[in-house]
VOZA-26529 format. One line per 10 residues: number of its first residue (from 1); for each residue x, y, z of C-alpha. Coordinates in pm, 1 decimal, always signed. Layout:
! VOZA-26529
NUM	X Y Z; ...
! end
This chain:
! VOZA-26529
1	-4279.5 +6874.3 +32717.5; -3985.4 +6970.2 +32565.2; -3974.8 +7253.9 +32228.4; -3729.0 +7216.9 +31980.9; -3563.4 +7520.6 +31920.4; -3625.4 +7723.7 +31606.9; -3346.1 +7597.9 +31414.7; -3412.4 +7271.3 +31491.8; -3703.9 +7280.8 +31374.1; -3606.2 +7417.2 +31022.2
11	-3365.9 +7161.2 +30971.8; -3672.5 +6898.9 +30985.1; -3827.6 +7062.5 +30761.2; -3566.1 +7078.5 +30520.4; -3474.2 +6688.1 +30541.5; -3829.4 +6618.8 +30481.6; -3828.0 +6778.0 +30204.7; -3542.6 +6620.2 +30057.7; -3629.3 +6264.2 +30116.9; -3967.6 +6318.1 +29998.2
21	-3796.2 +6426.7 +29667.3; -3604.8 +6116.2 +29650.5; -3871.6 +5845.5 +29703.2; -4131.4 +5985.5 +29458.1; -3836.3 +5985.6 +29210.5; -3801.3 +5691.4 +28984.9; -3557.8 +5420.0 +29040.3; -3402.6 +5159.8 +28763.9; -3221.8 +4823.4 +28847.9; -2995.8 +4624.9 +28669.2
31	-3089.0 +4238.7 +28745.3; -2736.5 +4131.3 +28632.2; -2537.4 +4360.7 +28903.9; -2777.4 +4444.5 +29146.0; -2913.5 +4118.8 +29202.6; -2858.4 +3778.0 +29380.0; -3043.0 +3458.7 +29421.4; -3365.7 +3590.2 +29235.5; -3674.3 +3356.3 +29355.4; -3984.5 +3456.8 +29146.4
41	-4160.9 +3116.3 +29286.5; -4386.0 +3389.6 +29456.5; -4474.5 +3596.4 +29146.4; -4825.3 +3652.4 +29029.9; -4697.6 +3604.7 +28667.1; -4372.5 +3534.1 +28467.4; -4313.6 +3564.2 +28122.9; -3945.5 +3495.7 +28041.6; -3919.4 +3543.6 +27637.6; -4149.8 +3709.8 +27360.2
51	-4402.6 +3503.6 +27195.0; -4427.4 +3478.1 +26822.6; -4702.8 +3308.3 +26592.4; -4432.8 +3257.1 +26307.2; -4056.2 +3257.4 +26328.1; -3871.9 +3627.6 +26323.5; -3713.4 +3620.4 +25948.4; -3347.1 +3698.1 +26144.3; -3207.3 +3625.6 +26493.9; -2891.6 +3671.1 +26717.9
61	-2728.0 +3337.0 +26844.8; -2862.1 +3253.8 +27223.4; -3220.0 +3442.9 +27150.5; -3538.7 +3287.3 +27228.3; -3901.4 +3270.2 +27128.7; -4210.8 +3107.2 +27232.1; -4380.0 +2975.6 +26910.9; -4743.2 +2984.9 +26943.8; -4829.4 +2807.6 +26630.1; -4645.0 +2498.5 +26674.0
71	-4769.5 +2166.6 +26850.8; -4787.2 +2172.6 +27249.6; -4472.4 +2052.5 +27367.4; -4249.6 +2173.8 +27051.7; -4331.2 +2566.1 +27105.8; -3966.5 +2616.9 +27232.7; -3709.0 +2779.2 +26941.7; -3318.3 +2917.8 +27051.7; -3146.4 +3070.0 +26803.2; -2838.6 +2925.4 +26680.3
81	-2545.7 +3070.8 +26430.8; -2818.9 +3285.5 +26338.6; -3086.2 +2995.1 +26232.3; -3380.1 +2851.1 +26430.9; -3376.9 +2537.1 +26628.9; -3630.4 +2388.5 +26751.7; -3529.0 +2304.9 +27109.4; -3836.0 +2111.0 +27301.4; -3781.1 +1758.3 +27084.6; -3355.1 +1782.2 +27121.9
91	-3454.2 +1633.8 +27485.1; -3716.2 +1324.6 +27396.2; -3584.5 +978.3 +27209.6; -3832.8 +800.6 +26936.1; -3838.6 +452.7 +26933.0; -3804.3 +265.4 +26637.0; -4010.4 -81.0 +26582.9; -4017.1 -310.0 +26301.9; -4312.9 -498.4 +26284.8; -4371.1 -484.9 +26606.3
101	-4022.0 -546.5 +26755.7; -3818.4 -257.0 +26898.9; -3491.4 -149.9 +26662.7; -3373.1 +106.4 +26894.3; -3487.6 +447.7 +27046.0; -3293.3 +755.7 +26863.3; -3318.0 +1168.2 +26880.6; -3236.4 +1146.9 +26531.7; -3424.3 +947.1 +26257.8; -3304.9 +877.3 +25909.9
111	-3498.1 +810.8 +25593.5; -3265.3 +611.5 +25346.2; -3412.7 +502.5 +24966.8; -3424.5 +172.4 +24908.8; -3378.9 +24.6 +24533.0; -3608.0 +182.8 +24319.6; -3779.2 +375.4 +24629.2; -3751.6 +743.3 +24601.2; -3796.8 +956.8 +24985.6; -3949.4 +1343.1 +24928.1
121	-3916.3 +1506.4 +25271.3; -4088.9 +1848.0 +25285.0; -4034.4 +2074.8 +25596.0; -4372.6 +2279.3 +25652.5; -4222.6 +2466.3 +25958.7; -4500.7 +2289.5 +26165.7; -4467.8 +1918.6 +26064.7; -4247.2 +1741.2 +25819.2; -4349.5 +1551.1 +25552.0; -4275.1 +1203.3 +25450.8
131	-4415.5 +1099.2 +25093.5; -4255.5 +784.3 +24923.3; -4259.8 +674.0 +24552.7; -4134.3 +467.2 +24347.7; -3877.3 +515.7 +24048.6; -4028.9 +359.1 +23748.5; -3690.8 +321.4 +23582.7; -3616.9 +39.6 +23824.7; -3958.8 -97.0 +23936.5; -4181.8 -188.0 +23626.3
141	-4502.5 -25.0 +23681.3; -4864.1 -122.6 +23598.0; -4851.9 +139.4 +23312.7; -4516.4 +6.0 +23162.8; -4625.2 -357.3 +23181.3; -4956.9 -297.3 +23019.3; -4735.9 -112.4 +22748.6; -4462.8 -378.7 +22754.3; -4190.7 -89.5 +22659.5; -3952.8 -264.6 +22939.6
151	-3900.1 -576.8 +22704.6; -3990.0 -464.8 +22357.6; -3698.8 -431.5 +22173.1; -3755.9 -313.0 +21751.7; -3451.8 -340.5 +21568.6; -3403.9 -41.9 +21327.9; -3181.8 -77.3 +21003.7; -3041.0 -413.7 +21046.1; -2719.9 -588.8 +20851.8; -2840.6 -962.8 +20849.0
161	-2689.7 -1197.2 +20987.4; -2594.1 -920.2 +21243.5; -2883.9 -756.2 +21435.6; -2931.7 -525.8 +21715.6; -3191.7 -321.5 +21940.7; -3243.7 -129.2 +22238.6; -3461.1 -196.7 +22544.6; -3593.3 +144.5 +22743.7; -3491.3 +155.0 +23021.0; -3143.6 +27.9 +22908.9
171	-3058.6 -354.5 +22968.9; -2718.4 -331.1 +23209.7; -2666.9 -710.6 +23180.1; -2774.4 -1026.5 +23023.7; -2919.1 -1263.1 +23287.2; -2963.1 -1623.7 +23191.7; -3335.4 -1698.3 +23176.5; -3454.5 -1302.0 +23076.3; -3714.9 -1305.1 +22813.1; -3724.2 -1020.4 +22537.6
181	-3988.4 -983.7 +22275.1; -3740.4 -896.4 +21970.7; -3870.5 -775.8 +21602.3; -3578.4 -768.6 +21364.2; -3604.3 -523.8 +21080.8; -3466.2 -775.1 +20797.5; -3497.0 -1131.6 +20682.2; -3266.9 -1342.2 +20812.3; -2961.5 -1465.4 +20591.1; -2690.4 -1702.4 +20596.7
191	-2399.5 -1709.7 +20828.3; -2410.7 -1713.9 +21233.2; -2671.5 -1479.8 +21352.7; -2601.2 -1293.6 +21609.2; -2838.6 -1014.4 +21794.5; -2659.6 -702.4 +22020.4; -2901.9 -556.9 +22312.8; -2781.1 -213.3 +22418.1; -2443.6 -248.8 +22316.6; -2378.9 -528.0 +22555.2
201	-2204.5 -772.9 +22324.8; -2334.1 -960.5 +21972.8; -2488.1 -1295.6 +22120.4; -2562.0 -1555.3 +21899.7; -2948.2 -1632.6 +21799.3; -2988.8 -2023.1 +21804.8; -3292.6 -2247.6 +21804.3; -3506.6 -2349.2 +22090.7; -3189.3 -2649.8 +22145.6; -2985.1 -2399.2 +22228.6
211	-2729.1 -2602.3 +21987.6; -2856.9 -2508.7 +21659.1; -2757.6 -2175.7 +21481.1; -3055.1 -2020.6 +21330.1; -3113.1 -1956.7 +20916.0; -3240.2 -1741.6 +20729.2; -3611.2 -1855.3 +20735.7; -3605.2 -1858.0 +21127.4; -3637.3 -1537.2 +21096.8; -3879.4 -1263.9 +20936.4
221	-3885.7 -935.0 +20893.6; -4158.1 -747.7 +21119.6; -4257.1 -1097.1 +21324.9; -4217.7 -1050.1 +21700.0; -3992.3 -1322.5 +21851.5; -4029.1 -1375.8 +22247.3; -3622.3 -1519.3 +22281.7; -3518.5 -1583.9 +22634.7; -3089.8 -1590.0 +22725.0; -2996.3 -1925.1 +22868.6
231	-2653.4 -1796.6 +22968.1; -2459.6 -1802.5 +22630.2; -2756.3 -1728.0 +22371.3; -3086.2 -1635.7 +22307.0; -3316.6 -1916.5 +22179.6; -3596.1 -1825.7 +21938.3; -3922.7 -2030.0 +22062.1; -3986.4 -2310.8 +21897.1; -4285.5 -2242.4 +21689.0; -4074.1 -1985.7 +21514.0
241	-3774.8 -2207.1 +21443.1; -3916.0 -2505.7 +21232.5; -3679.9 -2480.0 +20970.8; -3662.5 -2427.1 +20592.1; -3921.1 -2669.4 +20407.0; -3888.3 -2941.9 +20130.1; -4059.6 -3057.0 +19845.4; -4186.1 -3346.0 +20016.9; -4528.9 -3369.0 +20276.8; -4453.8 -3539.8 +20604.6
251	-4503.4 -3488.9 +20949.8; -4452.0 -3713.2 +21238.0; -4749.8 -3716.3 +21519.6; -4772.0 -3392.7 +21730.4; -5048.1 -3475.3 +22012.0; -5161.8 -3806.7 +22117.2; -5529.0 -3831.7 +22284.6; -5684.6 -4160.9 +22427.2; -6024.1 -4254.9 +22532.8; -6212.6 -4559.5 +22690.7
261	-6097.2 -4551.2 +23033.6; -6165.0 -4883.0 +23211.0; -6228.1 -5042.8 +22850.0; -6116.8 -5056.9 +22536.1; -5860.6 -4761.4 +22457.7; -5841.2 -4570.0 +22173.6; -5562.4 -4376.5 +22059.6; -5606.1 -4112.0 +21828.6; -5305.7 -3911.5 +21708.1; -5262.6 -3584.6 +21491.1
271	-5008.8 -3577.3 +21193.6; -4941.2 -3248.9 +20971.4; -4927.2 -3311.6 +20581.4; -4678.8 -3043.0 +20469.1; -4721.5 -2915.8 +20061.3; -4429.1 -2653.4 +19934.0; -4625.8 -2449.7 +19629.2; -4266.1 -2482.0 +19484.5; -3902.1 -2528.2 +19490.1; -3554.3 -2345.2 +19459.1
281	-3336.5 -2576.6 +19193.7; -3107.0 -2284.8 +19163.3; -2976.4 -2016.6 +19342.6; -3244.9 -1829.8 +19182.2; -3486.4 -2103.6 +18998.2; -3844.1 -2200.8 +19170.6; -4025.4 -2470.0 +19011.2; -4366.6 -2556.6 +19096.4; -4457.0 -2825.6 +19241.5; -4814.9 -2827.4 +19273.0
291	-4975.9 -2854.7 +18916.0; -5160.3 -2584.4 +18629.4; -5505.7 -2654.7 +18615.4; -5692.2 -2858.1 +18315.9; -5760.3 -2697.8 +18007.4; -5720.5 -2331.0 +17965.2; -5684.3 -2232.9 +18350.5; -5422.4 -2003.7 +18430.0; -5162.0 -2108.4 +18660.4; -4873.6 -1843.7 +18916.3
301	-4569.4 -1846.4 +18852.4; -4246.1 -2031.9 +19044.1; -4029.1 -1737.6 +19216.2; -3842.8 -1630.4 +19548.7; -3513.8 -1844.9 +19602.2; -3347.4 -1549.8 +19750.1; -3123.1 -1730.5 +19973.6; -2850.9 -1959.3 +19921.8; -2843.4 -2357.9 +19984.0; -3218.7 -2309.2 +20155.8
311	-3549.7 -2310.6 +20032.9; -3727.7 -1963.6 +19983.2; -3966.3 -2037.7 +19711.5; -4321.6 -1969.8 +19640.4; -4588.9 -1956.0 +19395.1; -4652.1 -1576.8 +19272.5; -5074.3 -1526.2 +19242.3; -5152.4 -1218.6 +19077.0; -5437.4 -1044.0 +19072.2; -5639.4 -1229.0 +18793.8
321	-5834.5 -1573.4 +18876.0; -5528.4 -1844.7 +18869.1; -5509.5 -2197.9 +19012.6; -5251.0 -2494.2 +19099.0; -5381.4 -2872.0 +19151.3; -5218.2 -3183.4 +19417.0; -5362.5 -3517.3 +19562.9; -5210.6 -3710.5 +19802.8; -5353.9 -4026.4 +19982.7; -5554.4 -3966.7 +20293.1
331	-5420.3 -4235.7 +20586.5; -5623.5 -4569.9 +20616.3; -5701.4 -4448.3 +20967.0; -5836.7 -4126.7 +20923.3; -6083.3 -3970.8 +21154.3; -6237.1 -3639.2 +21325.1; -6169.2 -3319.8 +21142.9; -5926.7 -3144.0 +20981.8; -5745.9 -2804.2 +21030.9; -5594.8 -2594.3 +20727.1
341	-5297.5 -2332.1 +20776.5; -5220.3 -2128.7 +20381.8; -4902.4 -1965.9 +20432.3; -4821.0 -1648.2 +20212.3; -4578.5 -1360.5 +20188.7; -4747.1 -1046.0 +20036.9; -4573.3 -886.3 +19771.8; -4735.4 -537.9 +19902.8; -4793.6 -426.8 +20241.4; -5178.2 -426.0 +20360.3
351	-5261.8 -646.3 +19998.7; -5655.9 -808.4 +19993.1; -5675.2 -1117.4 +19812.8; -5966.1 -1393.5 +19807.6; -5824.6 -1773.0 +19839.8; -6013.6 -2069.9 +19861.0; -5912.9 -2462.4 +19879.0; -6131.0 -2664.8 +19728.7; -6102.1 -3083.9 +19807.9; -6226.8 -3367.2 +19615.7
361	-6177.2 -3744.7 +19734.7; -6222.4 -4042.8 +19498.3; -6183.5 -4438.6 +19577.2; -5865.0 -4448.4 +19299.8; -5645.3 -4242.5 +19110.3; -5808.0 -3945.0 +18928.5; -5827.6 -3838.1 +18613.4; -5861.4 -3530.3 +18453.2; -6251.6 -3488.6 +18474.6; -6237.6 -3596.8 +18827.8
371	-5921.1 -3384.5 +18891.4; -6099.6 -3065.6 +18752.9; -6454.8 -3117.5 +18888.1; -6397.8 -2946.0 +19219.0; -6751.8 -2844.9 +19357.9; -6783.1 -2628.0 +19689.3; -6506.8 -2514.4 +19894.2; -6308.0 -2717.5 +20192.4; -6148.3 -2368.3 +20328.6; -6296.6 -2070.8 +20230.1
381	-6168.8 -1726.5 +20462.2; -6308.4 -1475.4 +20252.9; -6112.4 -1126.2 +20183.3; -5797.3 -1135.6 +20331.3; -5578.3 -834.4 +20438.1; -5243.7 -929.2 +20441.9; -4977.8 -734.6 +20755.8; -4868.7 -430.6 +20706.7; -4484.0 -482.6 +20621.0; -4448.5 -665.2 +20265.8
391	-4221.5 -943.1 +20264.9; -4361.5 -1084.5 +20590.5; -4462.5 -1427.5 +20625.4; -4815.9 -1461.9 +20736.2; -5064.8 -1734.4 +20742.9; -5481.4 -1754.3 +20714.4; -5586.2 -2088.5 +20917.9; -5908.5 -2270.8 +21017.5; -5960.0 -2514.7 +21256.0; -6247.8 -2842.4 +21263.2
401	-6315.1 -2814.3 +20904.8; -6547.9 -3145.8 +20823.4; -6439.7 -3347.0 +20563.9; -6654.6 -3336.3 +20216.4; -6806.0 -3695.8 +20106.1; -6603.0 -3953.5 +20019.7; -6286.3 -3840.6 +20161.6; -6261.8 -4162.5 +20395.8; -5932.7 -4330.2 +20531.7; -5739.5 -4484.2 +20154.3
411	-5913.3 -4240.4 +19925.9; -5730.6 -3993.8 +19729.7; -5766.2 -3630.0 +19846.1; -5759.2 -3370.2 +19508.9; -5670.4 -3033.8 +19610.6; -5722.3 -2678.1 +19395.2; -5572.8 -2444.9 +19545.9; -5738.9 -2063.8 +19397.8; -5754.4 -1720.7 +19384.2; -6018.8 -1503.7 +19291.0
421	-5933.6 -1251.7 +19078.0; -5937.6 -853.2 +19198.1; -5749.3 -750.9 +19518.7; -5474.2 -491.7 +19546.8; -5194.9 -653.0 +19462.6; -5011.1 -960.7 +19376.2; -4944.7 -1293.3 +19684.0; -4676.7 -1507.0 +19742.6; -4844.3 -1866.0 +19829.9; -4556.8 -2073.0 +19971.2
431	-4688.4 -2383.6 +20155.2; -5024.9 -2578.0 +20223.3; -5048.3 -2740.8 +20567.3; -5359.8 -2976.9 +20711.2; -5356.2 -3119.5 +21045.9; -5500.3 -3504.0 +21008.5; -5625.2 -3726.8 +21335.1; -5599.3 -4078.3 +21233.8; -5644.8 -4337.4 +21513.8; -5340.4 -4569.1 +21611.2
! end
């Protein structure tokens, strides 16, 4: 056995020393220059980036974070010109179907508004959401329908024979066939009426022929008119557009009804009987054309004629008990029932008044007991609140009224036409109409 020398031996001892120095000493590496081909396929545990339950308010462009609140599979966010991307759904597709049937599979899908359809598209950070309405300036909803604001147009301050009105939201266009429910703010007067919707252009107001310009008693101040555009004007219906009136009573059949199938048939048709209370036989003279009652009875007065070459006149009731007498010849044929229409314009807006019509028949031409003993009442409404606009024609009807004894197909039908006195104010009576069914 060999001993080192002394020397030797001290030199040991002094290495020692120093490399005992050196490997209890801690040591630092730099992956990026002291590394190659790192495989941590063997390492307990890796954790490449920090993890985050909501997004750092500020980043720096290629940093990364795990995002523990969001769904599995969409936890992955870079950070790009200083804003966070999500980065797990940039490598999936969505397909697209409609109704069933594939469109096309995207990374990128696009919500575009439709006509009327209004997209609201709220990121939560988590999920996005989609919520869909609809603009009720386009699409007319149950609300607005129920209100009927999308075709009600009210005229305000109108220079007859010109009128105009607005519709909310605003008409763009005439289309041919559009219905509007229109209430001028006037009476109509002479000369081609036109009416102007939203500025679009004065269009001329005919009659439900289309051909026919309208006059001034087509249309009344207040009265709501349903005209429809047929591609060059708007035609009033044709209830509303029957005309001025004459001194005479007519009315050719209006429904025809038959019975006695696989017999005898019977044919039974209805007529109107038309009676003007009076007559214009100036620009400004009524006459009446109904007459005063018997004795000491007071009778209204002739008045209106307001227009010019058409018939605006009417028999002014006032508020005391007055009367005016007819009789006309019922047809030979007469059956059923009868319906009664009293047409009045109130001198006052909201006026009461009490009318009756009282009928009488006899086999021959009265006289004037028979003319003045009216007993009972053929039509009698009651109290009768007239519209709220004065100057508006209005009308207080029945329907199936039977008629009194006597008053058989040939007889002579006496009429008094009455009002009670009191009320509020003072009532235009204009015209008398009663549907007859006679059988052909």
């Amino acid at each position: 056995m060999k001993y080192l020398s002394r020397r030797t031996a001290a030199a040991l001892v002094l290495l020692s020393a120093a490399t005992s120095g050196v490997l209890n000493a801690q040591t630092q590496l730099d992956l990026r220059t002291q590394t190659k081909s790192v495989d941590f396929q063997n390492a307990t545990l890796t954790r490449p980036m920090r993890t985050a339950s909501t997004l750092p308010s500020t980043c720096s462009d290629n940093e990364m974070v795990f995002l523990t609140s969001a769904p599995a599979g969409s936890n992955l966010y870079a950070c790009i010109s200083g804003t966070w991307v999500p980065e797990a759904a940039s490598q999936g597709t969505l397909t697209v179907q409609n109704g069933g049937t594939n469109v096309g599979a995207r990374q990128t899908q696009n919500f575009v508004p439709g006509t009327g359809i209004v997209n609201v598209i709220t990121d939560l950070g988590n999920k996005l959401n989609i919520q869909q309405t609809v603009d009720t300036s386009t699409i007319v909803s149950k609300t607005g329908l129920q209100s009927g604001s999308s075709v009600f147009c009210l005229s305000v301050g109108d220079t007859p024979p010109n009128y105009s009105c607005a519709l909310s939201p605003a008409l763009t266009t005439y289309t041919q066939g559009m219905v509007v429910n229109w209430t001028p703010s006037a009476n109509g007067t002479t000369g081609a009426t036109t009416l102007n919707i939203n500025l679009l252009g004065a269009t001329p107001v005919r009659r439900t022929d289309g051909v026919t310009a309208a006059t001034g008693t087509d249309i009344v101040n207040g009265r709501m008119y349903p005209v429809w555009f047929d591609g060059t004007a708007f035609r009033l219906p044709s209830a509303e557009a029957a005309g001025g009136s004459s001194g005479g009573s007519s009315g050719p059949p209006t429904t025809i009804t038959s019975t006695g199938a696989g017999g005898p048939t019977t044919v039974t048709a209805t007529s109107e009987w038309h009676a003007p209370l009076a007559i214009c036989v100036t620009g400004t003279g009524a006459v009446l054309t109904w007459n005063p009652p018997p004795g000491s009875g007071v009778a209204p007065v002739g008045a209106g004629c307001a227009g010019t070459e058409v018939n605006e006149a009417y028999a002014s009731f006032g508020t005391t008990a007055s009367s005016l007498q007819t009789s006309f010849i019922l047809p030979k044929n007469l059956t059923g029932t009868a319906d009664v229409s009293l047409y009045y314009v109130p001198a006052a807006a909201a006026v009461t008044f009490t009318p009756t019509l009282e009928l009488v028949c006899t086999p021959s031409n009265g006289t004037v007991v028979n003319e003045g003993a009216f007993s009972g009442s053929f039509f009698a409404p009651g109290v009768v609140t007239g519209p709220g606009l004065s100057g508006s024609l209005a009308a207080v009807s029945a329907t199936a009224l039977t008629w009194p004894t006597n008053c058989v197909g040939g007889s002579r039908a006496h009429l008094r036409l009455a009002r009670t006195a009191g009320g509020t104010g003072a009532v235009n009576m204009a015209e008398v109409v009663i549907t007859l069914r006679r059988v052909m």
